[in-house]
N, C-alpha and C positions, 0 to 999 in steps of 0.2 A: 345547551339550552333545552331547558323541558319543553312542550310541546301537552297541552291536556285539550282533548274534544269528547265537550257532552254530546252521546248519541240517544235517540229517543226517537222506541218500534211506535208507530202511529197504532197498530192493529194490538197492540198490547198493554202498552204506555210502559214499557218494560225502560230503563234506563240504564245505561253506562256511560264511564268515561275512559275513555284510552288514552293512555301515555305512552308517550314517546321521545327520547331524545335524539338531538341530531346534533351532529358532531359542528356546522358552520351557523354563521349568522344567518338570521331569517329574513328572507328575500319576497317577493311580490310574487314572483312566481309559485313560493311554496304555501302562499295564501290562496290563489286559483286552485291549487291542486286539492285542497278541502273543499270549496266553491263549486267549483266549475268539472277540474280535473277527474283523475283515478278514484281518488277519495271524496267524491260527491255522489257517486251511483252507489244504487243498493246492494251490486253483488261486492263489493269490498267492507261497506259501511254493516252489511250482513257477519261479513268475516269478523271483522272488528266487535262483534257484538255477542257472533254465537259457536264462530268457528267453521270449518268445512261442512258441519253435520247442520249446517242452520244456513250455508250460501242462498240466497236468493237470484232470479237472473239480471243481469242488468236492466234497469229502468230507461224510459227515452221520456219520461213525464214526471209528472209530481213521484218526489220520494215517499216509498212504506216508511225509510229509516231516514229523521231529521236530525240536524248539526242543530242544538239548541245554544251549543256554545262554546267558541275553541279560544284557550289561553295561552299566551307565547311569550315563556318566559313572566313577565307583572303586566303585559298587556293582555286584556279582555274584550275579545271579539263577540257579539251577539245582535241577537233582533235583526236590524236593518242593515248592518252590518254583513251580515251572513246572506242575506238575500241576492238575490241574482237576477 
């Protein structure tokens, strides 16, 4: 299953999307982990975006780097959705 998340730098308006496949079915848990989890803070969603040379540190507040929108497989995650 494909996996695609639009990321969008607030201090830039710079945009990407990351893809990704995973070899199992798409679980609750691996929807937190964009949300909530690894892949909600800015020092990964940094990675995701610029690389090692562009890491930023972990966030404990509002994201620099927002999830404007992750797709899983023909399902489309956004807006209120993505909120926490």
């Amino acid at each position: 299953m494909i996996v695609k998340a639009d990321l969008r730098d607030t201090r830039t308006g710079k945009c990407v999307q990351h893809t990704c496949k995973i070899e199992k079915e798409w679980e609750p848990g691996q929807f937190h982990q964009w949300t909530e989890g690894n892949y909600s803070c800015d020092c990964n969603r940094s990675l995701f975006m610029y690389g090692e040379e562009g890491e930023l540190p972990c966030n404990n507040g509002k994201n620099v780097i927002v999830l404007d929108r992750l797709q899983v497989g023909d399902t489309v995650y956004g807006g209120a959705d993505l909120e926490v």
